[in-house]
DRENZA-157759 format. One record per residue (C-alpha): residue in one letter; x, y, z. Coordinates in nm, 4 decimals, m for minus. Layout:
BEGIN
r A&u X&v Y&w Z
...
This chain:
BEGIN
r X&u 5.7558&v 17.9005&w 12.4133
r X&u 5.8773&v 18.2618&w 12.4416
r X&u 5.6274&v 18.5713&w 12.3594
r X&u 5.6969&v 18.9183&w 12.2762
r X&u 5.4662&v 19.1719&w 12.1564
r X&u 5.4635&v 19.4326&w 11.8655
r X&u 5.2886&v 19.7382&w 12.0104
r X&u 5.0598&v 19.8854&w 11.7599
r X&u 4.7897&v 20.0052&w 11.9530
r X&u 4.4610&v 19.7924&w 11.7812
r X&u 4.7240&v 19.6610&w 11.5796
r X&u 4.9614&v 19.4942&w 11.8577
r X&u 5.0131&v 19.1084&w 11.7886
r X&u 5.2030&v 18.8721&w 11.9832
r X&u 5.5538&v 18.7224&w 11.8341
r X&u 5.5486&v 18.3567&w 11.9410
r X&u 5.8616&v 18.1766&w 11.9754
r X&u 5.9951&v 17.8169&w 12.0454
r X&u 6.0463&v 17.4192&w 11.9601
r X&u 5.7616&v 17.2539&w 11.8222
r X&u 5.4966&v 17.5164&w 11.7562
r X&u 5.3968&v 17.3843&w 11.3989
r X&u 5.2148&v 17.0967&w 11.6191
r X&u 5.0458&v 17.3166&w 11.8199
r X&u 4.9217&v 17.6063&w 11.6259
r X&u 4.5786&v 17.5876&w 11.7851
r X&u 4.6842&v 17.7338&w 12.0810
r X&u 4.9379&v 17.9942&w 11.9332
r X&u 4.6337&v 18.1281&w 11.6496
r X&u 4.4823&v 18.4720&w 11.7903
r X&u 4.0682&v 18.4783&w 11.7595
r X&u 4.0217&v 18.4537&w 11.3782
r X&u 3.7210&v 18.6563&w 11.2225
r X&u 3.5373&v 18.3748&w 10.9967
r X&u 3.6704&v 18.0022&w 10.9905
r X&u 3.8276&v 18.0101&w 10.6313
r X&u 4.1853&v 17.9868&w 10.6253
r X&u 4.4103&v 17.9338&w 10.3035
r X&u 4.7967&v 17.8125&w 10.3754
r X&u 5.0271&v 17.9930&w 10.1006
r X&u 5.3801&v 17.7835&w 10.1029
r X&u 5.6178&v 17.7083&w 9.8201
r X&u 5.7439&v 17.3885&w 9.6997
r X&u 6.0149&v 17.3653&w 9.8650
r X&u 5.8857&v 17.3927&w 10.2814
r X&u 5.5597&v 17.2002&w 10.1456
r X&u 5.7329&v 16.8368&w 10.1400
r X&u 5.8521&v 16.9132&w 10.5070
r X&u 5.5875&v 17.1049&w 10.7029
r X&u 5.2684&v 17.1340&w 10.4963
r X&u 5.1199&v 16.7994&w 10.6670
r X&u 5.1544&v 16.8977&w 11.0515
r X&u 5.0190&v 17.2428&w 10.9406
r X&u 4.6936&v 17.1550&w 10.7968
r X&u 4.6773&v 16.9198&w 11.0542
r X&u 4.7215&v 17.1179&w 11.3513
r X&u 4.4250&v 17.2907&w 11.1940
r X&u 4.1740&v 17.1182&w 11.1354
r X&u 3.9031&v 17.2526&w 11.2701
r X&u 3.8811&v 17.5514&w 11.0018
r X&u 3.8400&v 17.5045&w 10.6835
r X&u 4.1579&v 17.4995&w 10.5534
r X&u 4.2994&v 17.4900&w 10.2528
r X&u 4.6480&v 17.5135&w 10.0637
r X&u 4.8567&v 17.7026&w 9.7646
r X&u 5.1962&v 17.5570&w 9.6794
r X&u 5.4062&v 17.8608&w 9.4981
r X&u 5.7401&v 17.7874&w 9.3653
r X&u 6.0648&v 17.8892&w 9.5398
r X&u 6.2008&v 18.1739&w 9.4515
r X&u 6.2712&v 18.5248&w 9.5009
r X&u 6.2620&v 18.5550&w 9.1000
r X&u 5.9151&v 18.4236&w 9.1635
r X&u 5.8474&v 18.7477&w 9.3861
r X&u 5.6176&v 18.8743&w 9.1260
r X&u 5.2861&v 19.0727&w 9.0627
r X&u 5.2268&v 18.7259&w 8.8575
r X&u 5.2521&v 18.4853&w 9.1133
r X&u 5.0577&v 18.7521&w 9.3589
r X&u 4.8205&v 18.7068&w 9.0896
r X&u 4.7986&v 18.2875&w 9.1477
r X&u 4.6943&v 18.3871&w 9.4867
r X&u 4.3639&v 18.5823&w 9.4051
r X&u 4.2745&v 18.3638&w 9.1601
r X&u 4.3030&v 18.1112&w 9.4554
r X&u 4.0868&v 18.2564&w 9.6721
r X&u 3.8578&v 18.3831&w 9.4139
r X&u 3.7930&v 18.0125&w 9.2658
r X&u 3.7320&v 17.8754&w 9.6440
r X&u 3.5168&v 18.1519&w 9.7727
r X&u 3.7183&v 18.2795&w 10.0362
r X&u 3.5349&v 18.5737&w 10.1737
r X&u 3.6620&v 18.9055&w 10.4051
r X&u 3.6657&v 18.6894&w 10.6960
r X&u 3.9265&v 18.4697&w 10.5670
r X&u 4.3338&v 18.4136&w 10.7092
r X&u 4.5797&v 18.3980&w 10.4785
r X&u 4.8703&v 18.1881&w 10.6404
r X&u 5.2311&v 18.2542&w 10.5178
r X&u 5.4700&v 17.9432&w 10.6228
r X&u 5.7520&v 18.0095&w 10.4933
r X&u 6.0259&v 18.2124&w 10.4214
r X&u 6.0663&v 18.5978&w 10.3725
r X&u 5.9575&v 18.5604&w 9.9995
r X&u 5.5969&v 18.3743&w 10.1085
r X&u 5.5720&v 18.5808&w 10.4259
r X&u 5.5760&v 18.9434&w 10.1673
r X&u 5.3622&v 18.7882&w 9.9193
r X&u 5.1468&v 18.6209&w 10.0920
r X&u 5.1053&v 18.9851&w 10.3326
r X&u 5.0132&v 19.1825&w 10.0350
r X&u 4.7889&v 18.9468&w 9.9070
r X&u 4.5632&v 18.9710&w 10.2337
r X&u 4.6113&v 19.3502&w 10.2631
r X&u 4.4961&v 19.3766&w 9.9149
r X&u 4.2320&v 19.0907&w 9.8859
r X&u 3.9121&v 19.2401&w 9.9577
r X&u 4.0536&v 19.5749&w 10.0819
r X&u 4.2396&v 19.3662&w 10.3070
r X&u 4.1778&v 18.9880&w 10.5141
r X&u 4.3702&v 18.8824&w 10.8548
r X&u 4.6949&v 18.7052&w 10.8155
r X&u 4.9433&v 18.5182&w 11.0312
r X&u 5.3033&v 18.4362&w 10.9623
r X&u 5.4502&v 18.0970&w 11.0486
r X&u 5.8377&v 18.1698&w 10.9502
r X&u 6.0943&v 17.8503&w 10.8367
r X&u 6.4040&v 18.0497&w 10.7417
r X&u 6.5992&v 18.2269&w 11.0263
r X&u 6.6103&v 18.5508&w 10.8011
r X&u 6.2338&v 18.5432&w 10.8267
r X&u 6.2220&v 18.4826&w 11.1854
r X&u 6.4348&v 18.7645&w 11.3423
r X&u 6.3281&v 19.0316&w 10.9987
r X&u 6.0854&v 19.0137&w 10.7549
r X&u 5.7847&v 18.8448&w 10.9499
r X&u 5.7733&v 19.0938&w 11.1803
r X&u 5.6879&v 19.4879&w 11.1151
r X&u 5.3905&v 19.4870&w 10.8368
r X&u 5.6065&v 19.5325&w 10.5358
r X&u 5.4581&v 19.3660&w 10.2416
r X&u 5.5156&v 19.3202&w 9.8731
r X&u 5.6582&v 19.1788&w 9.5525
r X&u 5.9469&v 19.3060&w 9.3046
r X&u 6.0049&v 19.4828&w 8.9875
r X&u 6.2471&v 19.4617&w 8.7504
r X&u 6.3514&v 19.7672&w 8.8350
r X&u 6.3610&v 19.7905&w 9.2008
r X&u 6.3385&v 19.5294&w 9.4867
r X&u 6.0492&v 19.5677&w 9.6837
r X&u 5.8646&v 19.8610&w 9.5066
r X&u 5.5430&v 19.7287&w 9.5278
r X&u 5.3510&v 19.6247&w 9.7939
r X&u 5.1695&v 19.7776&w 10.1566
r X&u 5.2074&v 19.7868&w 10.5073
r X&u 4.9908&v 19.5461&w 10.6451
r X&u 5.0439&v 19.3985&w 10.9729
r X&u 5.0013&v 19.0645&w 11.0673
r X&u 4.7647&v 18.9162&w 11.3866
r X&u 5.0637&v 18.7193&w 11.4732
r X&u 5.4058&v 18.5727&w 11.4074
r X&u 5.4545&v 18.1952&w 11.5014
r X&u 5.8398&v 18.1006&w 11.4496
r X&u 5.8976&v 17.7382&w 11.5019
r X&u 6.2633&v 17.7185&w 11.5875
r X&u 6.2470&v 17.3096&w 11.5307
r X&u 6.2506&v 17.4235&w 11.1141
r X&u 6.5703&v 17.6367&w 11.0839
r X&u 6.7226&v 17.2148&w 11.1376
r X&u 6.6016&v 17.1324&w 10.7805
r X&u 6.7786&v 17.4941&w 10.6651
r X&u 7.0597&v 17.4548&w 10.4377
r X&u 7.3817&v 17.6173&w 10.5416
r X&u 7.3916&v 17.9222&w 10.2957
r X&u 6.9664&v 18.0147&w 10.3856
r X&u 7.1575&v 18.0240&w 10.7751
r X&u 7.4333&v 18.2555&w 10.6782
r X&u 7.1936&v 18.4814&w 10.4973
r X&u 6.9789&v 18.4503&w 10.7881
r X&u 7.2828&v 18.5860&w 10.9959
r X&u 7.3360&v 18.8489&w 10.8373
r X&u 6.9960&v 19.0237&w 10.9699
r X&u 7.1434&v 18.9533&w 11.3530
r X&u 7.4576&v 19.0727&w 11.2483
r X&u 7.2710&v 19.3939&w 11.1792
r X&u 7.0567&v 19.4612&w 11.4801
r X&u 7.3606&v 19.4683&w 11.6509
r X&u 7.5515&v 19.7192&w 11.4389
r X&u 7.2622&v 19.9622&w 11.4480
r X&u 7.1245&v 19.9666&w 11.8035
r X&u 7.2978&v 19.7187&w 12.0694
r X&u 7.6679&v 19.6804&w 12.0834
r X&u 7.6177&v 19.4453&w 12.3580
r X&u 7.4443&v 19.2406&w 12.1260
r X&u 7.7395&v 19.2524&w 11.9057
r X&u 7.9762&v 19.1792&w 12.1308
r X&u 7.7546&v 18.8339&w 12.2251
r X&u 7.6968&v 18.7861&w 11.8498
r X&u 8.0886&v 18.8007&w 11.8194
r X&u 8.1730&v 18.5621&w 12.1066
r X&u 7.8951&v 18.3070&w 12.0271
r X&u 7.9136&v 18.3423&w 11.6315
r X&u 8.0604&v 17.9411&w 11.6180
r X&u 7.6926&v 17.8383&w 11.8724
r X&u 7.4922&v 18.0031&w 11.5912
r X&u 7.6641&v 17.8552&w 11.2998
r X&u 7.6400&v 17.4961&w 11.4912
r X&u 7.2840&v 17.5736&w 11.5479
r X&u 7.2890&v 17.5577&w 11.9178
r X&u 6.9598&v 17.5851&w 11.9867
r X&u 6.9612&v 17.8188&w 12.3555
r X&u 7.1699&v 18.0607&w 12.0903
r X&u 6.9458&v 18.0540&w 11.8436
r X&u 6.6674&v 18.1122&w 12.0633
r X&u 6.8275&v 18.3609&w 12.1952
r X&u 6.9649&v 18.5337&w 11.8791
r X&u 6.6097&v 18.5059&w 11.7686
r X&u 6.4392&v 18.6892&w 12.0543
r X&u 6.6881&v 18.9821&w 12.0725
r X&u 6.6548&v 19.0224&w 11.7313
r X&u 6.2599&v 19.0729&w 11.7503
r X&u 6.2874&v 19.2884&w 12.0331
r X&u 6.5254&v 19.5532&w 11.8771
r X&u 6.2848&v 19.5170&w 11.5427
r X&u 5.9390&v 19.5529&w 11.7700
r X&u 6.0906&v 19.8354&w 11.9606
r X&u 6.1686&v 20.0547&w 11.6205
r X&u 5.8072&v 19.9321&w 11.4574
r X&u 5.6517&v 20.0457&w 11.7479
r X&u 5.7782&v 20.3851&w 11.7804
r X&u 5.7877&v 20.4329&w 11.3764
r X&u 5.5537&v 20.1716&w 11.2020
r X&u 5.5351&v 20.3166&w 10.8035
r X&u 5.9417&v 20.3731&w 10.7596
r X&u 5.8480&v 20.7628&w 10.8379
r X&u 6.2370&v 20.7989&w 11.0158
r X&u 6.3081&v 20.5692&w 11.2907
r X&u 6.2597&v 20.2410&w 11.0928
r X&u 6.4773&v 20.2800&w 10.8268
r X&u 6.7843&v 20.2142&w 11.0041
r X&u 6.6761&v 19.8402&w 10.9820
r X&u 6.8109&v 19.9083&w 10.6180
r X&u 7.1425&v 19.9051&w 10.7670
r X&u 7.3505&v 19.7571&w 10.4088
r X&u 6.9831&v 19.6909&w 10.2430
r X&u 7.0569&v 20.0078&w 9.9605
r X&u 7.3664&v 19.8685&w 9.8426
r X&u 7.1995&v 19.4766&w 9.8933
r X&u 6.9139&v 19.5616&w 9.6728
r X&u 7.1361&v 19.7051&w 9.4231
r X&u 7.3309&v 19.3738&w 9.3832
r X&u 7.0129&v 19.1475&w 9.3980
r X&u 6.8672&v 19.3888&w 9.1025
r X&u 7.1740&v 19.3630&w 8.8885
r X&u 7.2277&v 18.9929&w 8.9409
r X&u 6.9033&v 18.8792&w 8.9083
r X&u 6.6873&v 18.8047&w 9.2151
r X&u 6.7417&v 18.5102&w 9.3461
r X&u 7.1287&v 18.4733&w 9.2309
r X&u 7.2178&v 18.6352&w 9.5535
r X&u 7.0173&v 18.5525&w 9.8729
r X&u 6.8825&v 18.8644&w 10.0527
r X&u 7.0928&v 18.8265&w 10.3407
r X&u 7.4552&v 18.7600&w 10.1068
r X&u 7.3864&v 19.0568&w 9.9250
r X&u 7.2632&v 19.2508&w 10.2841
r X&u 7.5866&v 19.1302&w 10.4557
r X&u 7.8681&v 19.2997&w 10.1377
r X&u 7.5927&v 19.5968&w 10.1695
r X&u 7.6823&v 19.6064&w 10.4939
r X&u 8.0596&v 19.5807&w 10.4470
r X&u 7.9841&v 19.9098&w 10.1756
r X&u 7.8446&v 20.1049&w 10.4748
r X&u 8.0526&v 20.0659&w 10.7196
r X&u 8.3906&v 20.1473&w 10.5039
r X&u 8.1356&v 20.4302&w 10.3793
r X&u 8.0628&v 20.5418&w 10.7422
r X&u 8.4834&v 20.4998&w 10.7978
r X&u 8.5430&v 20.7544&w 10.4944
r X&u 8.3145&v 20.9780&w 10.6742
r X&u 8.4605&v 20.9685&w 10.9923
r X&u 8.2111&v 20.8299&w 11.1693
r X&u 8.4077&v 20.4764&w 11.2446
r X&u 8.8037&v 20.4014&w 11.2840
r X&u 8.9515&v 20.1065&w 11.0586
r X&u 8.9923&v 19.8203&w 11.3299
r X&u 8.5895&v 19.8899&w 11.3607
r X&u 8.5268&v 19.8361&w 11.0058
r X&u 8.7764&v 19.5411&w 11.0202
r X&u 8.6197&v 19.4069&w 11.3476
r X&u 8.2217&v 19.3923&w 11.1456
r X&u 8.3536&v 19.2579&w 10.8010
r X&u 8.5366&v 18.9369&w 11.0615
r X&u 8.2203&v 18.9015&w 11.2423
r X&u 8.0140&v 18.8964&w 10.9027
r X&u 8.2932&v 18.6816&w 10.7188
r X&u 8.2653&v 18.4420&w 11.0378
r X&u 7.8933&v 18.3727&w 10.9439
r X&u 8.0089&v 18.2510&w 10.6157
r X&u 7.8918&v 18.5413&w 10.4374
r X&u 8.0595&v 18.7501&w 10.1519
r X&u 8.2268&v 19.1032&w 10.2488
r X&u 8.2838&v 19.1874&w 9.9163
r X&u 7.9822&v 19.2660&w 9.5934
r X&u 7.9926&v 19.0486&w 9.2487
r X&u 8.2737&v 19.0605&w 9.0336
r X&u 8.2039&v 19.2739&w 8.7323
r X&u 7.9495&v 19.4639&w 8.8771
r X&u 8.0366&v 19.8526&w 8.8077
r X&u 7.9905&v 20.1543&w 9.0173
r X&u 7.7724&v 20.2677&w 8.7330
r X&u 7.5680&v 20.0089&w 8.7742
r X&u 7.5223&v 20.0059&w 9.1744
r X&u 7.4357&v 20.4007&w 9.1572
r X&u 7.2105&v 20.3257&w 8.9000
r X&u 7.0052&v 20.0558&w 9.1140
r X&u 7.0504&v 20.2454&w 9.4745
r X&u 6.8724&v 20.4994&w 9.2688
r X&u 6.5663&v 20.3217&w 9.2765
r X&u 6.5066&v 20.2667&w 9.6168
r X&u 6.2230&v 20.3697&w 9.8867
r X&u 6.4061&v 20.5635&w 10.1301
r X&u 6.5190&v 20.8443&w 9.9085
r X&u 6.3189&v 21.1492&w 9.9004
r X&u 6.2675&v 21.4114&w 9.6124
r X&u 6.5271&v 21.1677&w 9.4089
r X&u 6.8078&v 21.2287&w 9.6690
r X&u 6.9654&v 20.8994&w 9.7855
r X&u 6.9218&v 20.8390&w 10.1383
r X&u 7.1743&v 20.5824&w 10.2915
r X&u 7.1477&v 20.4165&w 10.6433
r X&u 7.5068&v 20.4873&w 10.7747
r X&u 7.6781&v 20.4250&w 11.1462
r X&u 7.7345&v 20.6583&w 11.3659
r X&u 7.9061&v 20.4607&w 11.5374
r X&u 7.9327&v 20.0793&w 11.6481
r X&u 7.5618&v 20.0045&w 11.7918
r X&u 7.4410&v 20.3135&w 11.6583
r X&u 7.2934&v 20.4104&w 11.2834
r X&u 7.1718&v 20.7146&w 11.0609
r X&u 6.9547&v 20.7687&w 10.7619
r X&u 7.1390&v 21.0154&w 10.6216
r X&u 7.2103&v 21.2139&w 10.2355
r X&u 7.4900&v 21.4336&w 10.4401
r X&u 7.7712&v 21.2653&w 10.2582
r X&u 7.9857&v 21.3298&w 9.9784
r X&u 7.8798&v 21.1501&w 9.6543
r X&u 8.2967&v 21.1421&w 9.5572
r X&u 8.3322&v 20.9421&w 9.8993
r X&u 8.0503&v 20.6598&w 9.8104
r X&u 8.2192&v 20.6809&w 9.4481
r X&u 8.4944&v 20.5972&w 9.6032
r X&u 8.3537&v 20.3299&w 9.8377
r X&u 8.1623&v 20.1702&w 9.5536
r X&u 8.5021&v 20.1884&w 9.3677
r X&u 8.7151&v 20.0282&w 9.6288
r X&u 8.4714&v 19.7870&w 9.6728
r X&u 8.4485&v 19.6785&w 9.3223
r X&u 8.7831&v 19.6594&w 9.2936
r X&u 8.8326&v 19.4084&w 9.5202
r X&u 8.5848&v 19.1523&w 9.3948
């Protein structure tokens, strides 16, 4: 087992990593405040890891809520289903909420404990790659509208982030791609050394090697710990972790969530900003060619939906939480291994973008 740390001062909490940790959560769990604890999964990871869970705890007393899968089940509803859970089994303040799962359980479950009583101690045990290396770490929190991805919800951090490496073996090929596509960006925005290794070793990941993974996994966390720590609510820093995320949510709105995984839509987001960032000046075309191979080598798209209108991505990047004062912020590179949040850009050149873009799907 590997650990790193998220430094947030009385909010710090260690980021666990390794084979085999689902069987020995005991000695991974930080000091819990009461001895309630309520497992939120989904019907899909229950069938495969619910058992060794609850058993490796217990001692508590622990209980379970089996959501469906889903990010169209990402919902103030099924938040709801939560509540009512720990309503009807008297779960009190001192509860833990445990998220095992992927990014969809890990949010939900979050804003459910920072809501729940004004807020309740969770932990995130992570089964999807995309989870491990992104959304379990870094406090972000919340459920979907129909009108924007990720509109609703708190930062709420969590005491600590368990990521068994032994589940991303039971992870279907397309969840791994998607998953990819979050690596992919941590070394576009902040280490091109990173890059290059993600480059050379792209066929390890893909196989699953597991010293890559583990490796991919760690590096990942680090680059995400080092930008929560020095900007934990999104106030500048952070959002460069957004890196393709504008024009993803976009897609995921207009298709329906859950017809494109995060990470597919993230990764032909991504392609967007970097021939964006090339219009701009900021990158020359063998760099923009270079990331779209390195994406397309994950087995992710590099191109948006067909159909899907430049209308109707401006429409959903306008509902999005990084702009300000209804100006669209976008996170753009600078260049390779180095990002911007930025509205310094001409609104004919992402026209433009958007347009080329479309045109080729």
């Amino acid at each position: 087992m590997e650990t790193l740390g998220v430094e947030l001062g009385e909010r710090s909490y260690p980021i666990h990593i390794g084979p085999g940790l689902l069987m020995q959560l005991r000695q991974c769990l930080p000091p819990l405040a009461g001895r309630q604890l309520l497992v939120v999964t989904n019907d899909t990871i229950a069938p495969l890891y619910l058992e060794p869970v609850l058993a490796s705890l217990q001692d508590y007393e622990t209980s379970s809520l089996i959501l469906p899968d889903g990010e169209q089940f990402k919902t103030l509803d099924t938040l709801n289903r939560i509540f009512t859970c720990l309503l009807e089994r008297r779960h009190s303040r001192t509860t833990t909420l445990i998220a095992l799962g992927g990014g969809v359980i890990g949010d939900i479950t979050g804003f459910a404990a920072a809501a729940y009583q004004r807020g309740v101690d969770f932990i995130q045990i992570p089964t999807t790659l995309l989870a491990q290396v992104d959304s379990s770490v870094g406090g972000k929190t919340g459920v979907n509208h129909p009108l924007g991805k990720n509109m609703i919800g708190a930062f709420h951090q969590p005491r600590a982030v368990i990521a068994d490496t032994d589940t991303l073996n039971t992870l279907p090929p397309r969840e791994l791609a998607a998953g990819l596509a979050e690596v992919i960006k941590y070394g576009l925005i902040r280490d091109l050394t990173f890059l290059d290794w993600i480059e050379t070793n792209m066929p390890r990941l893909v196989a699953r090697e597991p010293d890559a993974m583990t490796y991919a996994i760690r590096r990942s966390c680090e680059i995400k710990a080092e930008v929560v720590a020095a900007d934990e609510r999104e106030g500048g820093l952070r959002a460069i972790l957004n890196l393709g995320h504008t024009f993803g949510h976009a897609i995921e709105a207009a298709q329906g969530y859950g017809q494109w995984l995060h990470g597919e839509a993230v990764a032909a987001g991504m392609v967007m900003a970097l021939e964006l960032s090339a219009r701009l000046g900021n990158l020359r075309p063998e760099q923009v060619a270079r990331g779209r191979a390195i994406i397309a080598a994950a087995g992710l798209p590099v191109q948006g939906p067909a159909g899907m209108s430049v209308d109707s991505y401006l429409e959903k990047m306008a509902v999005d939480k990084k702009n300000v004062d209804a100006r669209l912020r976008l996170v753009l590179l600078e260049a390779m291994g180095s990002a911007i949040v930025t509205t310094d850009f001409d609104p004919e050149q992402l026209r433009a973008t958007l347009h080329d873009c479309t045109a080729q799907a």
